[in-house]
N, C-alpha and C positions, 0 to 999 in steps of 0.2 A: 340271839342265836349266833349271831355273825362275829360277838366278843367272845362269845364261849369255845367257839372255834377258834380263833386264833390263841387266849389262851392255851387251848391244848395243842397248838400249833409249837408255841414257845415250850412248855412242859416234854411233850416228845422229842424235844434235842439235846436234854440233859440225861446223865447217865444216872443210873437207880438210887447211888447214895443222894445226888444233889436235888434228883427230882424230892425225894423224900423231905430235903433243907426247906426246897421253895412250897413244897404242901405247906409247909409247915409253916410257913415266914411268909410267905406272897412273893410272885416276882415284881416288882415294879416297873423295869427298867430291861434292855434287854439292847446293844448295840455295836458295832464294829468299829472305835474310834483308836487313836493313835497316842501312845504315852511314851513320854519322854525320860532317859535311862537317868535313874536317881543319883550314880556314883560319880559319873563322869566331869572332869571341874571341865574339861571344853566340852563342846555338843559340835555334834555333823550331824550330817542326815543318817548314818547306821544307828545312831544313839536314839534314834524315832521306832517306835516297831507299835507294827498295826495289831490291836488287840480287840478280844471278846468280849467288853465289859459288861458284867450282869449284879442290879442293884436290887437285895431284896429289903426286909423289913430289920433284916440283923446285921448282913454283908455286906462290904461292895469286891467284888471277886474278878477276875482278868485273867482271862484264857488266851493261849494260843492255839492257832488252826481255826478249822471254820465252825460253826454252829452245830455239825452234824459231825467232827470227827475233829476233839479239842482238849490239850492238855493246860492244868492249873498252869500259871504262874504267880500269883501273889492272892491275899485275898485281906482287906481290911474290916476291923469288927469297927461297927459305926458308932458306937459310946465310946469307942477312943477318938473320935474324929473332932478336932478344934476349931476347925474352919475350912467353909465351901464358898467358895467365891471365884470369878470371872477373874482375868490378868488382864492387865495393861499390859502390851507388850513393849512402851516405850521405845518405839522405834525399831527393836529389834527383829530384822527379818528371818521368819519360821519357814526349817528348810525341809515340811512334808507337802503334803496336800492338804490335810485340815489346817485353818488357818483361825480357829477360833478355840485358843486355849482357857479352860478355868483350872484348879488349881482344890486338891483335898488336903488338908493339913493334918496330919496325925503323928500319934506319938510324938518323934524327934525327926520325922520326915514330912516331904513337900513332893504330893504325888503331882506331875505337870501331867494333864490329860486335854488331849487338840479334837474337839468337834468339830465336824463338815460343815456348819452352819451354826448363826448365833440364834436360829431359833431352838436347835436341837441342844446349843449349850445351853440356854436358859431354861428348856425342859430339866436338865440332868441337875443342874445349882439349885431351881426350885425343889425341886423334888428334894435330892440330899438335905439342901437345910431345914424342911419340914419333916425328914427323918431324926435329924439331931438336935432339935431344938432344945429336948429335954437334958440333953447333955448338961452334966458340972464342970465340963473342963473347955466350954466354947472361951475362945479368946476376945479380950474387949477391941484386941488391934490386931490388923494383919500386913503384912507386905503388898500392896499391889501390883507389880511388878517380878519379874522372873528371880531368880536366886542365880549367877551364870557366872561362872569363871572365878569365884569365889568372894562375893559380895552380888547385895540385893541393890540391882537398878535402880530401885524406887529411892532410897537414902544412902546408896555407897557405904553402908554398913558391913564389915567382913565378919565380923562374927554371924554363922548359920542360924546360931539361937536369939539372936537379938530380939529384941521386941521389937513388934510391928509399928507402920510410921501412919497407920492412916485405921479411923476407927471401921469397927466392922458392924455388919448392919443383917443379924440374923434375919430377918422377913426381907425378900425382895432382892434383885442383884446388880450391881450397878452399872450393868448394860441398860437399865431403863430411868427411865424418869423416876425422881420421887414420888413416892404414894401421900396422898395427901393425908392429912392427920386423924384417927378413928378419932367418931366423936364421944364426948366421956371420957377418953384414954390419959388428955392431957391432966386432969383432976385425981383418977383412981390411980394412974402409976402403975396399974398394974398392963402385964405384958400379953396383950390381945393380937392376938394374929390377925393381920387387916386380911380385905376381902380382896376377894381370887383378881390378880392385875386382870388390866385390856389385854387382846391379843398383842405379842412384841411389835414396834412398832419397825419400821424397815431403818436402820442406821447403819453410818457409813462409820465402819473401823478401819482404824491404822493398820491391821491386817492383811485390810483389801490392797495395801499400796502395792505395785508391783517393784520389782525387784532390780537393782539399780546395778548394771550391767558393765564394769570396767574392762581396760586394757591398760597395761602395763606400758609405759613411755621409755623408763629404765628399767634397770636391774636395783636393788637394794637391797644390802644385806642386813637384816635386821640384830641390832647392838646388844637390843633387853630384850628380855623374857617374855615382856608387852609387843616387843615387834612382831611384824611376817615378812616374812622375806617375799619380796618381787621380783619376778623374773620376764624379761622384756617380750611384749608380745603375748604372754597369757594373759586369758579372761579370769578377772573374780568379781565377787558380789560385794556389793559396799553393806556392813551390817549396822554401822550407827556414824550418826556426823555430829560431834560434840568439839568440832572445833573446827576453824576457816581455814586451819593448815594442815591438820591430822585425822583420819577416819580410819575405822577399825573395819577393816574387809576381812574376807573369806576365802580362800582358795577351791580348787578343785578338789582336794581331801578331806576339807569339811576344819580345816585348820584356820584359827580366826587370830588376829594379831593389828594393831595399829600401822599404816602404812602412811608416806607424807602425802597429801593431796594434789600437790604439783608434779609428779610421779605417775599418775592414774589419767586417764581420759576416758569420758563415757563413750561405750560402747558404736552405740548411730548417734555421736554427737558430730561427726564430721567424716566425711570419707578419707581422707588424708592421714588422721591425728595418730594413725599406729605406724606409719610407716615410719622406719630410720632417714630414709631421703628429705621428708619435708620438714624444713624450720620455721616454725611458727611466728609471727613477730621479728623476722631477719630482714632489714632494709637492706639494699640493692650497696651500698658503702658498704654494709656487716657482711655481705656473703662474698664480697670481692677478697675482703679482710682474710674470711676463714678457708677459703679456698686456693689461696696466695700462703700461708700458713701450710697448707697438708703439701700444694708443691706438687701435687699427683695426674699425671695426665688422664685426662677423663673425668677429674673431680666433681661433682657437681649437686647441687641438693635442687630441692623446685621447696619456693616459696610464695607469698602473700605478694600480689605486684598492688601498684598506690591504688588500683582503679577497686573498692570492693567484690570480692566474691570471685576475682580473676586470680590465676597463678602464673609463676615467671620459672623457666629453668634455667639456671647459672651453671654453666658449665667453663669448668679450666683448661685451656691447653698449653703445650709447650713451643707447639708450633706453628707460630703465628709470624713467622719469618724473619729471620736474621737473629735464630737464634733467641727474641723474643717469646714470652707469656703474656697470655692475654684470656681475661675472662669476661665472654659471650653471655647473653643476656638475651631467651628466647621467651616470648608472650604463647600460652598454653591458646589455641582460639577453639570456637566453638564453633559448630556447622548449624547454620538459621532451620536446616532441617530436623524434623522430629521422627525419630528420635534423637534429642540432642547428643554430638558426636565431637571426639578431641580430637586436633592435631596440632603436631608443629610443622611437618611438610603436607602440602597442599595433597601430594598423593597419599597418605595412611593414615587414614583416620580408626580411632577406636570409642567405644562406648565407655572407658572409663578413662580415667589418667593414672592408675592404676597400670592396666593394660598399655597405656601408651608409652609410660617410662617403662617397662620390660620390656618392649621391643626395642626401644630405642639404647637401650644394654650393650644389646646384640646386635644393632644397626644404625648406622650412625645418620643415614635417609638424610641427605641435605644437610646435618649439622656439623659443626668441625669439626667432631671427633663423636665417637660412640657413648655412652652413660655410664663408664669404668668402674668408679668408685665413689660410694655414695658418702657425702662430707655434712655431719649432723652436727649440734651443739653438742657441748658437754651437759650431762647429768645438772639440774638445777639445784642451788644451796636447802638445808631442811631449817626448818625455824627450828633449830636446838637438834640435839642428835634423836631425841624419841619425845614421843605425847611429854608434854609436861614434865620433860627434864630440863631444867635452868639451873641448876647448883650443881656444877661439875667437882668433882674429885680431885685436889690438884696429883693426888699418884697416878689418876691417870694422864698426865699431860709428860710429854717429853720435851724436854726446850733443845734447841737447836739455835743455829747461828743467830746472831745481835741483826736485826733489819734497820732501828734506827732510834732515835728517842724524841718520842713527841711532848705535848702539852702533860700529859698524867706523866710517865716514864720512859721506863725501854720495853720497846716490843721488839720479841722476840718471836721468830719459826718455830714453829712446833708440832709435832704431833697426838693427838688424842689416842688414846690406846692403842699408840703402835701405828695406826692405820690411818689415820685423817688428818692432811696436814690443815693446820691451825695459824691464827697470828692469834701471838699471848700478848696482849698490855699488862702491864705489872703497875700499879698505882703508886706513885710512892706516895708516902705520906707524908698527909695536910696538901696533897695537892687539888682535892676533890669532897664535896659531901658528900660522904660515905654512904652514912644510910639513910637520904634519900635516894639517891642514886640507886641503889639494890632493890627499893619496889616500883622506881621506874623500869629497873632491867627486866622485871617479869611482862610488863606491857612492851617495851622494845622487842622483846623477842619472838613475841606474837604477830610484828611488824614484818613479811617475808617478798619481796618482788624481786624481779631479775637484774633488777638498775639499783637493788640496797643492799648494801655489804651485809650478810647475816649477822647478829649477834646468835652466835651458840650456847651460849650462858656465861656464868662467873664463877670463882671460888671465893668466897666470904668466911670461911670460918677460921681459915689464922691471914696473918698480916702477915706480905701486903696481900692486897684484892685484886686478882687476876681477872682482865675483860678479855674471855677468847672467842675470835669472832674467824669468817672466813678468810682466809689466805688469797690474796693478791695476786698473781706473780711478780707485774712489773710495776709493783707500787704506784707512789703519789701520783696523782693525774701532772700537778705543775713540771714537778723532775721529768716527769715522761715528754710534756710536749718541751718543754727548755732542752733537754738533751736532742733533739731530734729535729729542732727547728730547722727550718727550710724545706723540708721535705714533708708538709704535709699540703696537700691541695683545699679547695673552698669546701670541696664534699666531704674530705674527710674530718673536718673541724666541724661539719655540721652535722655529723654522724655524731659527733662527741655529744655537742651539747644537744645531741635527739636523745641521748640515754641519759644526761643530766635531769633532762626535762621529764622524762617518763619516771624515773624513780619519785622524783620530786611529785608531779602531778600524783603519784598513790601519796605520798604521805599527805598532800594537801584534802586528798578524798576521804582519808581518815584523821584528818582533825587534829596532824600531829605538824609542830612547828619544829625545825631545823636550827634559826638563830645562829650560825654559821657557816652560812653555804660559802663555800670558795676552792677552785681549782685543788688546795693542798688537802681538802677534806673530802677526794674523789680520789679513787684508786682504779686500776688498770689491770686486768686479769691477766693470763696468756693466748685467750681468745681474742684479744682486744676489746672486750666489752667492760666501757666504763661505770663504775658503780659507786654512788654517794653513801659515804662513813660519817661517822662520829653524829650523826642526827640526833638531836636533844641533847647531846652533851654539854652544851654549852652551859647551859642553867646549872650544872656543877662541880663548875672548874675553879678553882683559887688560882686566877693567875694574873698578877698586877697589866699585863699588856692587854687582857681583855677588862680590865677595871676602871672604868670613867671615877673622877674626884666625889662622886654621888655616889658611888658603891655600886655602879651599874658595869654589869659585864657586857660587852661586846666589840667587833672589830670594824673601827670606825671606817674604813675607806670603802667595808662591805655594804655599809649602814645605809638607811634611808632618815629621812630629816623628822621623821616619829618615832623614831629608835632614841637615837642622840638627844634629842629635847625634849619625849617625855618616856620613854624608855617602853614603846608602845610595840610591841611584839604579834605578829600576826602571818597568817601565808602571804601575805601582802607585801610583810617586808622580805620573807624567803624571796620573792619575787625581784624585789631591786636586787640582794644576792646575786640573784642567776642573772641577771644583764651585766653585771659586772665579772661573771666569773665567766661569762659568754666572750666579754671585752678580753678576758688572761687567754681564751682561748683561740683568739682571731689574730692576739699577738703575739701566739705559740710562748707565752710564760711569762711575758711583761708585768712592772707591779703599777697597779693603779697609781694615780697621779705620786708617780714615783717620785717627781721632783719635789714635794708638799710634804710638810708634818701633819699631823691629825687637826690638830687645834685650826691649821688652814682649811683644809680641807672641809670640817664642819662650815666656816664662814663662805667657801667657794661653795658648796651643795644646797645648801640655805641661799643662798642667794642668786641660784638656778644654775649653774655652771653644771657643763657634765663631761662624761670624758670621750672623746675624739675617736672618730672611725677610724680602725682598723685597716690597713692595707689590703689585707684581706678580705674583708666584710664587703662587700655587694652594702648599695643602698639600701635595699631589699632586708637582706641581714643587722643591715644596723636600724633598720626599723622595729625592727623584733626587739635589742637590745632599748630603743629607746623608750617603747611600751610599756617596759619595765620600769625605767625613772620618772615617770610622770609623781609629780609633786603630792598630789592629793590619793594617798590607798587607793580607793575606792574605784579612783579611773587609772588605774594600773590592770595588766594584762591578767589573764589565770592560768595556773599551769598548765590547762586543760586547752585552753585557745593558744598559748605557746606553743604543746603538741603539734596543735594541727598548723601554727604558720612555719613552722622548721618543716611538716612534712610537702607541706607546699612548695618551701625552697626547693628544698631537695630534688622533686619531682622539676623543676625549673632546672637544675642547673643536674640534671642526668642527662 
């Protein structure tokens, strides 16, 4: 009685012609779910609209408005339908409220329809493919995966009609377990609909992930068609991560585009990470640097101080008497009471640090000066200018002044479309393996930290082969501290070799070898942050002065005594490098056992000899460099325990 009423509960909300369809057909089916707009190559949330959908024995039909007062909008005859199946949504986040999409295939279309639940999807897929089973035109393969921006997720296939990449399986859907095999079936061949599944069992989909919440760090204007432009301080949703440098977000429009991933910070990943004032990762040396730089009274940014999870404000003045600068260096403390409370004067406390740098803006409460002008990093380098662009255009490059000529050629200034200054190496030829060197550069470029000169990509398709990477300002590391000698203090040379050691320690994290670490192969921005070049270049260079009589490349005064005598290459040896290129920097640009040929040299190292502290170097400091020389690999430092003894100095000698 209680079916027969609701029956005519569903019957009495159709209007006269369709009531007459469903006499006649059955309704099956009868739902409020939400279908995704078939034209659109992007999707937003407006491309979602919530519909009427009703499944009888002929149709599948989709109304707008409610149940009781609803105009058609589409209606499919089900002998044309090829396939019913559930989506993977591969990661891609769905921007309605149903979060459980299956998928109707017909004709030359791909109906996307989002259920409330994957039990109420697996009612709709059941039902449908026991209404088409008898179809001639089911397909043997389908897509699993969304069709979206033009190509199928599942295979990166852009053709719409492609054949499907995964077989399809008319009984059953693959939201559940396999059905175990009818028995008899495997021998007759013939196609026996198995018996009615278990109730669904409860499983956890990619669906259910919630939704990954950024904020823009920079501005970025995006280059290709693939980008989305960033605007600093707005929230968007991260839609897929198909790579350690680049993710495709979403904006507040419903606009989806590739953005660089060091650009972005999650949302409550840190209370600080949206602000312009705080610099992440800026030692007490780097912010004196960048704040001496801008020159502006009131300068100031608040960073990471040595002690974990504490922050320091760095503030510049000009009036620090006689006409002198000087920058102040204030520790952010915390009140032992709960709720815990910031201040920098004993009188004004606030509940955030947020709150605390605003007032302190507009009031300078104890400290030298007021919080004027807030002094950030620059914008961070992108691993290549967009997602998986490595093969640059040389039209798009403009050359500009000669900067100098290294090991490959001349490198040159330049600009990339007008907009992005560049350094262009230009290869001449026979000075390098060519093509190895070009499927190394696709892994180099994927190589991105703050202490590594970017590789942006190559041009390889005429001669010669352009390497254009980020632009410097004040070049080589060696020429910088040679020009400037005398004038650097213990901290600033230890600030040097802190961001030696930091670029170094990621490449050593990623398994990638150097084989030429030295002062001339580190370059100097206009921030003053120093960053390690030419990393794996060395494996293919043609150059008699890196060529031992063995046909081994390398630069013997860098070398460790497993290099030179069995040509044994490792982060091990990058490590003697970096004590050695620690030594150029403690004697502001000196050349290793300058007075020596190589072939001594070999015999003096071999035979334990090392080179002499530094004037500069603290015992302290030369201990660091000597960690480095120990004879045997194995009991050598790692760049990761270099880190933290340089931060330890550091914190010594503040």
């Amino acid at each position: 009685m209680l079916k027969r009423q609701a029956k005519c509960n569903q019957l009495h909300r159709l209007d006269h012609g369709e009531l007459q369809a469903v006499m006649n057909s059955e309704l099956i089916l009868e739902d409020i779910l939400i279908k995704r707009s078939q034209q659109r190559k992007r999707t937003s949330p407006l491309n979602y609209k919530e519909r009427l959908f009703v499944l009888t024995k002929t149709r599948l039909t989709y109304y707008e408005g409610s149940p009781e007062k609803k105009t058609k909008k589409g209606s499919v005859d089900l002998q044309k339908i090829k396939c019913v199946e559930i989506v993977k949504n591969g990661g891609v986040l769905i921007p309605c409220q149903n979060k459980y999409p299956f998928q109707v295939v017909h004709d030359a279309s791909t109906l996307y329809i989002f259920a409330p639940s994957n039990e109420r999807r697996s009612v709709w897929v059941q039902n449908m493919k026991e209404e088409i089973k008898r179809n001639t035109s089911v397909v043997a393969k389908f897509h699993p995966q969304f069709w979206q921006e033009g190509v199928w997720l599942c295979c990166r296939q852009v053709d719409k009609m492609a054949l499907g990449c995964e077989e399809y399986n008319l009984f059953g859907d693959i939201s559940r377990k396999p059905l175990p095999p009818i028995p008899g079936n495997e021998t007759t061949g013939k196609a026996r609909r198995p018996p009615p599944p278990p109730p669904p069992e409860e499983v956890k989909n990619e669906e259910e992930t919630k939704e990954e919440v950024v904020i823009a760090l920079y501005n970025f204007d995006g280059v290709e068609a693939q980008d989305l432009t960033l605007v600093q301080g707005e929230e968007y949703v991260i839609v897929e991560k198909r790579d350690v440098n680049w993710c495709k977000a979403r904006n507040k429009y419903g606009e989806e585009g590739y953005v660089p991933s060091n650009y972005v910070t999650e949302k409550n990943l840190g209370p600080l990470d949206q602000y312009v004032w705080y610099c992440k990762n800026v030692n007490r040396n780097h912010a004196e640097q960048l704040l001496r730089n801008e020159d502006k009274e009131g300068g100031f940014m608040v960073r990471d101080s040595s002690s974990p999870g504490a922050f320091t404000v760095s503030l510049y003045t000009k009036s620090a008497g006689e006409g002198a600068s000087s920058v102040r260096h204030y520790h952010i403390k915390e009140s032992q009471s709960m709720p815990k409370q910031y201040y920098l004067a004993e009188k004004h406390h606030f509940s955030s640090i947020p709150e605390l740098i605003e007032y302190h803006q507009h009031n300078a409460a104890g400290l030298v000066a007021r919080l004027r002008y807030p002094v950030g990093t620059s914008a961070p380098s992108t691993a290549g200018f967009s997602y998986e662009k490595w093969e640059i255009n040389p039209s798009d490059l403009t050359f500009m002044k000669e900067l100098g000529c290294g090991q490959y050629g001349v490198v040159r200034l330049g600009k990339w479309r007008a907009q992005h200054k560049v350094a262009i190496k230009a290869i001449r030829e026979g000075a390098m393996y060519e093509e190895d060197f070009i499927e190394e550069a696709k892994v180099m470029m994927k190589l991105s930290h703050p202490k590594l000169v970017q590789l942006y990509g190559v041009c390889t398709q005429k001669s010669p082969i352009y390497i254009v990477t980020e632009f410097m300002e004040l070049g080589c590391l060696l020429n910088y501290i040679r020009q400037r000698r005398g004038s650097f203090n213990t901290e600033t040379l230890l600030g040097i070799s802190q961001d030696v050691s930091e670029g170094m320690e990621y490449l050593e994290k990623n398994k990638f070898i150097h084989r030429d670490l030295a002062a001339r192969n580190c370059l100097v921005n206009d921030s003053l942050v120093v960053k390690v070049s030419d990393f794996g270049m060395a494996r293919y260079i043609l150059d008699d002065q890196y060529t031992s009589s063995f046909g081994v490349k390398f630069p013997v005064k860098w070398s460790p005594p497993e290099v030179f005598n069995f040509s044994k290459y490792s982060s091990k040896s990058d490590i003697w490098s970096f004590g050695v290129l620690m030594w150029e920097v403690f004697t502001e640009g000196r050349m290793p056992y300058e007075q020596n040929a190589n072939h001594e040299v070999v015999m003096m190292v071999s035979q334990g000899h090392r080179l002499y502290r530094p004037k500069k170097a603290t015992p302290n400091i030369y201990d660091i460099m000597q960690s480095c020389w120990r004879e045997k690999p194995e009991d050598r430092s790692t760049f990761s325990q270099i880190c933290v003894m340089i931060r330890d100095a550091l914190e010594g000698d503040s």
